[in-house]
Backbone as CSV, one residue per row, in Angstrom:
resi,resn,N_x,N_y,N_z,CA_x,CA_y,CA_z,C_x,C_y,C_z
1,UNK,27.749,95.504,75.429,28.918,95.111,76.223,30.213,95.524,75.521
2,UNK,30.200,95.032,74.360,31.249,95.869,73.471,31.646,97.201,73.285
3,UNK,30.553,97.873,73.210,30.793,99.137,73.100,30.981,99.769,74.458
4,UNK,30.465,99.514,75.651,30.974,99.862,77.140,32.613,99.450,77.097
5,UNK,32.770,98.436,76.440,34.947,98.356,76.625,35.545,98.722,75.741
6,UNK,34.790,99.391,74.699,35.663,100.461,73.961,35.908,101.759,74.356
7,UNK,34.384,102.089,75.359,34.430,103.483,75.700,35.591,103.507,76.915
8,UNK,35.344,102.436,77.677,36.582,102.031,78.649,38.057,102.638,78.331
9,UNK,38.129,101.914,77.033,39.961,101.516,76.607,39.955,103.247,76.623
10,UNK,38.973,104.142,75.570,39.108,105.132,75.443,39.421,106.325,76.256
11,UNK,38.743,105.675,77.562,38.731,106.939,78.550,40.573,106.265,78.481
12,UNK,40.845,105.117,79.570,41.921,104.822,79.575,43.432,105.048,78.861
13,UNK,43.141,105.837,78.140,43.963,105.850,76.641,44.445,107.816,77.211
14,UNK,43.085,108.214,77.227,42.960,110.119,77.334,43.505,110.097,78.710
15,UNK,43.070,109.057,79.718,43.757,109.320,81.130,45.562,109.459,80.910
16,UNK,46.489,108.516,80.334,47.140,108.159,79.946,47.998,109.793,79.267
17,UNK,47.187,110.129,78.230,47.537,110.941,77.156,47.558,112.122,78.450
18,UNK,46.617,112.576,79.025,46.671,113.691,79.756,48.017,113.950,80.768
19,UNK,48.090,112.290,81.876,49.027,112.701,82.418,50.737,112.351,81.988
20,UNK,50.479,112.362,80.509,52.022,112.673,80.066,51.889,113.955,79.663
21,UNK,51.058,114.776,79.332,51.127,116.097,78.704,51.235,117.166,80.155
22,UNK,50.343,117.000,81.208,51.250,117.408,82.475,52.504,117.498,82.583
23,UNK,53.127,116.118,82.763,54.346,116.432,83.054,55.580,116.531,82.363
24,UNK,54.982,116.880,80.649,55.716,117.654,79.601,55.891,119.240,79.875
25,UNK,54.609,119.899,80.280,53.956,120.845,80.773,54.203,121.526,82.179
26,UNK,54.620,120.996,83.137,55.540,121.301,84.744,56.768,120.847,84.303
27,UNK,57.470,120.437,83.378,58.993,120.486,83.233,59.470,121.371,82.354
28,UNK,58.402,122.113,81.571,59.049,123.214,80.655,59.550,124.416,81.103
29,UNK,59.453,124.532,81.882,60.388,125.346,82.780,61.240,125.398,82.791
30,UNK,61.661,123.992,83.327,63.630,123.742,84.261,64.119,123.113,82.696
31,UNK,63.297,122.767,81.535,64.300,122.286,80.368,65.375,123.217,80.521
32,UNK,65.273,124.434,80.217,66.199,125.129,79.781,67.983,124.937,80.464
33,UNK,67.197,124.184,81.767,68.863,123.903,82.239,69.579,122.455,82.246
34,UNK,68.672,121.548,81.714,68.832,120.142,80.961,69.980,120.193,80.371
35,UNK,70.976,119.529,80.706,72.539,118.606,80.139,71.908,117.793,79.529
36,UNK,72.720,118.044,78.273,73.152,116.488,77.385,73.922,115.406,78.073
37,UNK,73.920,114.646,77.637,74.099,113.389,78.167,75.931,113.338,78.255
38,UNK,76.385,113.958,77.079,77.847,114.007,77.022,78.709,115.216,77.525
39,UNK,78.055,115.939,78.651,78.374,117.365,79.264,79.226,116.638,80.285
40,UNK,80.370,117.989,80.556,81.104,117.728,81.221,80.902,118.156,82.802
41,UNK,79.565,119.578,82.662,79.797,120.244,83.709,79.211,119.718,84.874
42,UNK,79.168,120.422,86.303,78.815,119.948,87.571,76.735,119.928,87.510
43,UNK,76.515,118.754,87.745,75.207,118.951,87.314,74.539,118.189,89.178
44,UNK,73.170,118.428,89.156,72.616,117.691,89.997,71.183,116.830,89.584
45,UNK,71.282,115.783,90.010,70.085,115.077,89.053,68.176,114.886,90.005
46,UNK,67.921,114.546,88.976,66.302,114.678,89.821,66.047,113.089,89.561
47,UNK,65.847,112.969,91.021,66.049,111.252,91.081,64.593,110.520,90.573
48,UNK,63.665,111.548,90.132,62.534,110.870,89.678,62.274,110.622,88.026
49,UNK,62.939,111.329,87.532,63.219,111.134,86.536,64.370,110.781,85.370
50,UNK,65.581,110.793,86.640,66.877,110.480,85.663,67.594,111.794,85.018
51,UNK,67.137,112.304,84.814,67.871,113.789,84.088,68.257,114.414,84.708
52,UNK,69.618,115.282,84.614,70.486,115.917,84.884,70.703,117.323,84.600
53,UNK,70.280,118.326,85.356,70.459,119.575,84.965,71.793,120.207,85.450
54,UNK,72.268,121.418,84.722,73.213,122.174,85.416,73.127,123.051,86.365
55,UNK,73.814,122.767,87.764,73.796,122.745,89.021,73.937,124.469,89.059
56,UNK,75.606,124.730,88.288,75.474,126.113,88.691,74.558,126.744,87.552
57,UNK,74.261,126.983,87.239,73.108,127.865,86.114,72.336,128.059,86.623
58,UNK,71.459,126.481,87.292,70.183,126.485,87.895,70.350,127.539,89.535
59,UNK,71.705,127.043,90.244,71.677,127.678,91.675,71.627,129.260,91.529
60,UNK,72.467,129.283,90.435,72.720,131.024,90.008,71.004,131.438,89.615
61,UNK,70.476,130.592,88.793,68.912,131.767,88.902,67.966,131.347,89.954
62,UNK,68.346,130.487,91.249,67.605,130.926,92.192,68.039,131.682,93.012
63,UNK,69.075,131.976,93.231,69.858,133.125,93.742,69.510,134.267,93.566
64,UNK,69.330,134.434,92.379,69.248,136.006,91.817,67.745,135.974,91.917
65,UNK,66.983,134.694,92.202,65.107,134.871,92.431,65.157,135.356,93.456
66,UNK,65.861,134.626,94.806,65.613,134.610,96.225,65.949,136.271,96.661
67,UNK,67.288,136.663,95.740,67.780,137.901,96.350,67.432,139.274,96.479
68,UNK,65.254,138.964,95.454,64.569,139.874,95.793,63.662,139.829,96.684
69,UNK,63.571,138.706,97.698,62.621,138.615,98.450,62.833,139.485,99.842
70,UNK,61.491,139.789,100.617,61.911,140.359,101.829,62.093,139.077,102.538
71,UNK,62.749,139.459,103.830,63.295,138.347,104.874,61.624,137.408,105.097
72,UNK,60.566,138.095,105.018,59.482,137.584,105.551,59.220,136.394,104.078
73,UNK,59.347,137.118,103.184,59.278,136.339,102.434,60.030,134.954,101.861
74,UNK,61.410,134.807,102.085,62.201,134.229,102.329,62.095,132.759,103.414
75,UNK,61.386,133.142,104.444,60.957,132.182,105.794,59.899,131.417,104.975
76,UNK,58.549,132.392,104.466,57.595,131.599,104.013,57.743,130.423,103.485
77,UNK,58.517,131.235,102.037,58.918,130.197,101.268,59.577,128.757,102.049
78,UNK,60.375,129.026,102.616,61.345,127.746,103.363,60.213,127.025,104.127
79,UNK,59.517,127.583,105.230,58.554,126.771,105.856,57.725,126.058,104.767
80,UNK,57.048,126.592,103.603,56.259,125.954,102.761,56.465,124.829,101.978
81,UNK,58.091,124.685,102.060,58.411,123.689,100.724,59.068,122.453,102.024
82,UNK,59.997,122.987,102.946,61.008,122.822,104.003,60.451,121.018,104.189
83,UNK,58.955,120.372,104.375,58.227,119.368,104.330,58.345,118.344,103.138
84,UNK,58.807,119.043,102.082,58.785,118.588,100.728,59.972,117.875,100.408
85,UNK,60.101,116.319,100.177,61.328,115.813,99.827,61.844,116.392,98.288
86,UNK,61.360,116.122,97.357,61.871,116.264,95.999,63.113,117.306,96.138
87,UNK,63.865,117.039,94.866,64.735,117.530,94.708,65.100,119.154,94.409
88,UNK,63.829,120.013,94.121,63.445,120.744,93.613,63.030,121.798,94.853
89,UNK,62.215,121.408,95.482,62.248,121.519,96.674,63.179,122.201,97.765
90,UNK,64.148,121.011,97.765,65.413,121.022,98.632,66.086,122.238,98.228
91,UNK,66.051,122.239,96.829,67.221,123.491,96.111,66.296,124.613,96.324
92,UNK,65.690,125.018,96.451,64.481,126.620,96.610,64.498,126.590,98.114
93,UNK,64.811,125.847,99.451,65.044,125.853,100.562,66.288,126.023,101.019
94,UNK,67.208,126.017,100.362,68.696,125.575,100.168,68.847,127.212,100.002
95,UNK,68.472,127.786,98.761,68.746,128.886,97.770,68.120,130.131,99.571
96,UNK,66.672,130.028,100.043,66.127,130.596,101.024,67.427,130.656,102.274
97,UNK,67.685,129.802,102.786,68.559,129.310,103.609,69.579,130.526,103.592
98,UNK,70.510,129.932,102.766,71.327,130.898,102.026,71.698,132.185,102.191
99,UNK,70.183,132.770,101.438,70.127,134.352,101.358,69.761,134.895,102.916
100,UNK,68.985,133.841,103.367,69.125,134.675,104.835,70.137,134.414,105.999
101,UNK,71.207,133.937,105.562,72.471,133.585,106.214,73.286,134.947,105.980
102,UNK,73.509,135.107,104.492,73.817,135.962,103.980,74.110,137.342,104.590
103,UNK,72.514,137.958,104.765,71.985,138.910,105.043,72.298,139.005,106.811
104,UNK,72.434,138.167,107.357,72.541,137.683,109.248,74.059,138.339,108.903
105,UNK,75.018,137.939,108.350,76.032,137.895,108.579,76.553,139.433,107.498
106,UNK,76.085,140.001,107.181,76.449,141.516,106.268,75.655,142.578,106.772
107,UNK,74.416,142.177,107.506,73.495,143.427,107.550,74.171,144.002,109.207
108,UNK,73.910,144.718,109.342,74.506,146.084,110.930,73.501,145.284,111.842
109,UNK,71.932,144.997,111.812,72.033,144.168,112.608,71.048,143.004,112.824
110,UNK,72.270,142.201,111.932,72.213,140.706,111.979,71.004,140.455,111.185
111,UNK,70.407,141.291,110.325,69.250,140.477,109.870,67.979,140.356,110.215
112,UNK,68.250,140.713,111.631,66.526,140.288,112.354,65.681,141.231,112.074
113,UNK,65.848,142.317,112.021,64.782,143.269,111.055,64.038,143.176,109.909
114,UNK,63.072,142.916,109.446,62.371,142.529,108.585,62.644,143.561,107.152
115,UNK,62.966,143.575,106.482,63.223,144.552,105.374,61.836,145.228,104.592
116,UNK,60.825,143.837,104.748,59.812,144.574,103.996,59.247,146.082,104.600
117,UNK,58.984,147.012,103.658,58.440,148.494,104.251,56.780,148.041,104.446
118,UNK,56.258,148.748,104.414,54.599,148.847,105.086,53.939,148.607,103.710
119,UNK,54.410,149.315,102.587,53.346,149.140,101.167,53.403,147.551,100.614
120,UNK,54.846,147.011,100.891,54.993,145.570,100.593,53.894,144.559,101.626
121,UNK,54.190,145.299,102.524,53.351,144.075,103.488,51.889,144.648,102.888
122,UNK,51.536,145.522,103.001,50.334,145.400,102.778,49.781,145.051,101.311
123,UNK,50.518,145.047,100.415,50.718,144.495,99.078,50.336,142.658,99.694
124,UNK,51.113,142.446,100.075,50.483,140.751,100.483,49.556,140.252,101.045
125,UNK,49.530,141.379,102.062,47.885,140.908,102.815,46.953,140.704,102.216
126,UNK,47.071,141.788,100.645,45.881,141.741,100.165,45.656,140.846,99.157
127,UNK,46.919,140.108,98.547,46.786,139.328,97.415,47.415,137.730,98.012
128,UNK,47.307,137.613,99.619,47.687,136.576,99.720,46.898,135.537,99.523
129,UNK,47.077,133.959,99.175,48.391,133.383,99.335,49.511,133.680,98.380
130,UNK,49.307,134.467,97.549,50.078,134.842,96.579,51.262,135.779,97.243
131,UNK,52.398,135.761,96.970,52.940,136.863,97.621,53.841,137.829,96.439
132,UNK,54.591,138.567,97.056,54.856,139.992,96.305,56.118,140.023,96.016
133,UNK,57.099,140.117,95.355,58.613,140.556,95.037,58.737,141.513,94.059
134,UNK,59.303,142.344,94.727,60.379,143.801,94.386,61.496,143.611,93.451
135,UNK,61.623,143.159,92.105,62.797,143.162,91.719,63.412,144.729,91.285
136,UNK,64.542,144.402,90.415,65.851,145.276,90.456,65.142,146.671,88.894
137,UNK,64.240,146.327,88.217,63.586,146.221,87.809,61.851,145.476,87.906
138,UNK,61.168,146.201,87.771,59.805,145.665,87.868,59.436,145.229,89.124
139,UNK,58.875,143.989,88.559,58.424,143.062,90.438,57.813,142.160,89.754
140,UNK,56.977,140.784,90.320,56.661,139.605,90.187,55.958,139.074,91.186
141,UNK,54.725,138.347,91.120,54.351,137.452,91.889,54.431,135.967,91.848
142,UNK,54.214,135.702,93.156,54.892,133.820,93.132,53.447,133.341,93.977
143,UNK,53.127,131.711,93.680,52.534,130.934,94.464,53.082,129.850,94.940
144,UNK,53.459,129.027,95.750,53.829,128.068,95.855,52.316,126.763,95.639
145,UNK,52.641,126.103,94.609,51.581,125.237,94.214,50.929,123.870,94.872
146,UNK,49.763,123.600,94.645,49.888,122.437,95.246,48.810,122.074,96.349
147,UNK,48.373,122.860,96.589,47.204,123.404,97.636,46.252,124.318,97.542
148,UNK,46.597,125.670,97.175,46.119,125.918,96.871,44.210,126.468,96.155
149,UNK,43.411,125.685,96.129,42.384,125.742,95.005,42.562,124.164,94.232
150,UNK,43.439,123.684,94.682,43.807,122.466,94.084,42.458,121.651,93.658
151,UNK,41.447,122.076,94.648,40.217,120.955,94.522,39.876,121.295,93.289
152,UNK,39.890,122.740,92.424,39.433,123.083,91.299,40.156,122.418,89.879
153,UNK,40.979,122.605,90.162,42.571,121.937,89.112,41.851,120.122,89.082
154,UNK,41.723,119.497,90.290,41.300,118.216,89.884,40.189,118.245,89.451
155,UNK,39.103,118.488,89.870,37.433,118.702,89.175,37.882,118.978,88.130
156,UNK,38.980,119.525,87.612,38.969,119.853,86.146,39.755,119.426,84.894
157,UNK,40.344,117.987,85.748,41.135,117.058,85.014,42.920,117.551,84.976
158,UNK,43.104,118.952,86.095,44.323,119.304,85.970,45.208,119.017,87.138
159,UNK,46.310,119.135,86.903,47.235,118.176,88.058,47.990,119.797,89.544
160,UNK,47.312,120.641,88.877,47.830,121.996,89.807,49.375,122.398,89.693
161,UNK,49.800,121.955,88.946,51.217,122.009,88.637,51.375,123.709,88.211
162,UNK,52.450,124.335,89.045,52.847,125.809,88.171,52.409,126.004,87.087
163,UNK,52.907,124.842,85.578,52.351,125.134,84.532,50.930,125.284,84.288
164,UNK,50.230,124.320,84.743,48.623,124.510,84.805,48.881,125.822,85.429
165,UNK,49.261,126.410,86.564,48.674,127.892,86.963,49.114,129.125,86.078
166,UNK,49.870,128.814,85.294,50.665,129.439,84.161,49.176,129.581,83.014
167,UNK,48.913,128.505,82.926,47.486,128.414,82.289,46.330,129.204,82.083
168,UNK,45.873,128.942,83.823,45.319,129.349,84.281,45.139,130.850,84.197
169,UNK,46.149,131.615,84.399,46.398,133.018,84.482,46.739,133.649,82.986
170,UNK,46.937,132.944,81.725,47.164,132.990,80.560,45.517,133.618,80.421
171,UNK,44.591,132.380,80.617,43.126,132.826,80.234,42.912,133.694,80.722
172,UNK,42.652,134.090,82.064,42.519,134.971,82.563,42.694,136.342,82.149
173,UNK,44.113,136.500,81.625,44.426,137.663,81.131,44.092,138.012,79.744
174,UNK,43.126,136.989,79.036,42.199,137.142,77.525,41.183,138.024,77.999
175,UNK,40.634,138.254,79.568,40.161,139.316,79.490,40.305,140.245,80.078
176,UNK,41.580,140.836,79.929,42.533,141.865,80.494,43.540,142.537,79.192
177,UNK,43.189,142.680,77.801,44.465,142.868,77.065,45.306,143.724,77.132
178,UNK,44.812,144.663,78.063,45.944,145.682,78.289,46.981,144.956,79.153
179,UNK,46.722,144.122,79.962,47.416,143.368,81.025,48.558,142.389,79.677
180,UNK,47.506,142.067,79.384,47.772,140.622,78.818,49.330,140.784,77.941
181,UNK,49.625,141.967,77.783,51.263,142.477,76.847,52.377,142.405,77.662
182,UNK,52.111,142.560,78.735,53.075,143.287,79.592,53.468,141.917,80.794
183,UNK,52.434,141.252,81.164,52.668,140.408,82.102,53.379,138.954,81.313
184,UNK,54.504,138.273,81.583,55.301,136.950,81.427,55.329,135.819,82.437
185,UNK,55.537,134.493,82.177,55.477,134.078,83.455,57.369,133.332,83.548
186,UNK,57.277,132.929,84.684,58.823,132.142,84.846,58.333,131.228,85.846
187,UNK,57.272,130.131,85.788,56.890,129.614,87.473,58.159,128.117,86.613
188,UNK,58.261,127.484,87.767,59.096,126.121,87.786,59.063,125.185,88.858
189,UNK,59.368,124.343,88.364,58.773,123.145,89.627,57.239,123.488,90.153
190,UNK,57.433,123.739,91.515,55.617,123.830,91.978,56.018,125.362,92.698
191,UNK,56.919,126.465,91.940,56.292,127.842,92.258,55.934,128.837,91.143
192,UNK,54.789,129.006,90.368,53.931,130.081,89.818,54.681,131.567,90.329
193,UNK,55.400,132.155,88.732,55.644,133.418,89.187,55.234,133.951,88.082
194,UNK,54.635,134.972,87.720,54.203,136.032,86.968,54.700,137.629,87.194
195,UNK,55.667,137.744,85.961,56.848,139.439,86.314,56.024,140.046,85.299
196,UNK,56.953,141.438,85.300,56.873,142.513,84.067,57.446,143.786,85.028
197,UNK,58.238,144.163,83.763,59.351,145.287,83.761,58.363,146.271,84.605
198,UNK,57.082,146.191,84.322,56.268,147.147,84.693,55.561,146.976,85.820
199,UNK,55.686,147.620,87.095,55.978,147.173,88.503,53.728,147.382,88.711
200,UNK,53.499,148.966,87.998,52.344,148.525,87.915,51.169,147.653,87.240
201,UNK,51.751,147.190,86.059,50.943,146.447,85.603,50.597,144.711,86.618
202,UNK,52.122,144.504,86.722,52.041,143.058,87.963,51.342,143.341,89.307
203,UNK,51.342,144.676,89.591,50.436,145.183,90.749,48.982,145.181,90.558
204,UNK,48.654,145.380,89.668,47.133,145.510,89.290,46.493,143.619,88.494
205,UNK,47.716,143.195,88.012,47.138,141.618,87.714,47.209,140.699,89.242
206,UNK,48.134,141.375,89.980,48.055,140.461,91.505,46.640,140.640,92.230
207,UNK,46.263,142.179,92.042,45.014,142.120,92.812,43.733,141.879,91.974
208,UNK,43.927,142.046,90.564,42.645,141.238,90.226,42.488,139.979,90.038
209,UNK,43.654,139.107,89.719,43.450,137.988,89.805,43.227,137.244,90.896
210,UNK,44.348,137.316,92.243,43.645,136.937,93.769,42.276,137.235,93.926
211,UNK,41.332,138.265,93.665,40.115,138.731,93.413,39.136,137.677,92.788
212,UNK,39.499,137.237,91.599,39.191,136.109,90.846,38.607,134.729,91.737
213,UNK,40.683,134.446,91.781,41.094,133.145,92.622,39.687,133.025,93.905
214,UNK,39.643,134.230,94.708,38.924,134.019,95.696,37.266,133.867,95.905
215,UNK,37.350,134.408,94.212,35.590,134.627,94.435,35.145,133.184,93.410
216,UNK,34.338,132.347,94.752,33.809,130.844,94.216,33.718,130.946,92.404
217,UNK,32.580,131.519,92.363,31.992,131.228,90.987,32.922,131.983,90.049
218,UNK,33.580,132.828,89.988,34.415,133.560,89.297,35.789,132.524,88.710
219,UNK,36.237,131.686,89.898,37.265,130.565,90.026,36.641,129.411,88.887
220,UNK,35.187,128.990,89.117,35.441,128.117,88.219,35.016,128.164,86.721
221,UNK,34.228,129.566,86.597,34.173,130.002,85.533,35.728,129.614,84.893
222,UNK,36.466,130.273,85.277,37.929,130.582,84.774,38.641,129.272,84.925
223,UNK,38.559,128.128,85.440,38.922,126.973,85.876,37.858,126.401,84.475
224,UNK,37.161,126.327,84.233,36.593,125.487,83.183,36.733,126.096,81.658
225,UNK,37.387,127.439,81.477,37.850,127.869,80.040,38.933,127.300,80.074
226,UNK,39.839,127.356,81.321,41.248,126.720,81.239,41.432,125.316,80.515
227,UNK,40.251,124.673,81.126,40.151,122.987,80.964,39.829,122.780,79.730
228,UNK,39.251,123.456,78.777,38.774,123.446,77.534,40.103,122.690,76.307
């Protein structure tokens, strides 16, 4: 009997330990735009946790995220999160919003033309739900998290958070090392993005990893090194 409520306290203790290291782990991201407490500048706060980041820093790098997306891509995003109260949320719908206001009101005509060319779209078809961005330099893929494969992330004690998919795709690329130099990630809040200067190397980790993602046993192979 004793030893059944030690093993108890114990699990209780690792449950505990795990989901603070999560959400050390999905906030390492947005630290970087974390105010001190004695800042003067315009900040906006995340009402679930009390902390205060800087408003323009943060709006300025979703701006410059959003302003490589095609229009199609742009909608996705907004419909996907658009449901989502958090604060985090709101601002990546906000930032979407925005850029396609933007574009309505500068482009010859109006916007309603879809910008993506034929290799982009078909770039997504094939690695969706994942989708594709063209930057100014290189390119990058994004997931919006959360759904996903999610059933795998819990079977595996993980909370599906960007960072877990940050993870996730870390291992992955242990058996890829040519990949593994070249590809970085930047995901935050609950969107997973993985860049590199090098437009083909992120082209060739989008389609083998969706490849992965999709094939059952392949997923949890790679889902249970993660968990390790």
């Amino acid at each position: 009997m004793f030893g059944w409520m030690i093993a108890l306290f114990v699990i209780i203790v690792l449950v505990i330990v795990l989901k603070a290291y999560i959400g050390v782990k999905s906030n390492k991201a947005v630290e970087r735009f974390l105010l001190p407490e004695d800042s003067d500048k315009e900040f906006f706060e995340d009402p679930k946790t009390g902390k205060k980041y800087d408003k323009e820093a943060y709006t300025a790098h979703l701006a410059a995220y959003v302003k490589n997306m095609s229009n199609a891509q742009l909608q996705s995003v907004y419909n996907a999160r658009n449901a989502r109260d958090d604060i985090w949320n709101q601002m990546v719908c906000e930032a979407a919003q925005e850029e396609l206001l933007r574009r309505a009101n500068t482009e010859p005509d109006g916007g309603k033309e879809d910008m993506m060319d034929a290799e982009t779209e078909e770039i997504n078809d094939k690695i969706a739900p994942f989708f594709w961005v063209e930057q100014s330099i290189g390119a990058s893929v994004g997931l919006t998290t959360g759904e996903y494969l999610q059933d795998l992330f819990e079977k595996y004690g993980m909370a599906g958070t960007a960072a877990d998919w940050d993870h996730v795709a870390e291992v992955f690329l242990q058996d890829y090392p040519k990949l593994e130099g070249s590809i970085q990630f930047d995901s935050q809040s609950d969107m997973f993005c993985a860049y590199a200067r090098d437009e083909v190397a992120v082209k060739k980790f989008a389609y083998v990893f969706q490849a992965a993602c999709e094939n059952r046993e392949e997923a949890e192979e790679l889902f249970r090194r993660a968990a390790k």
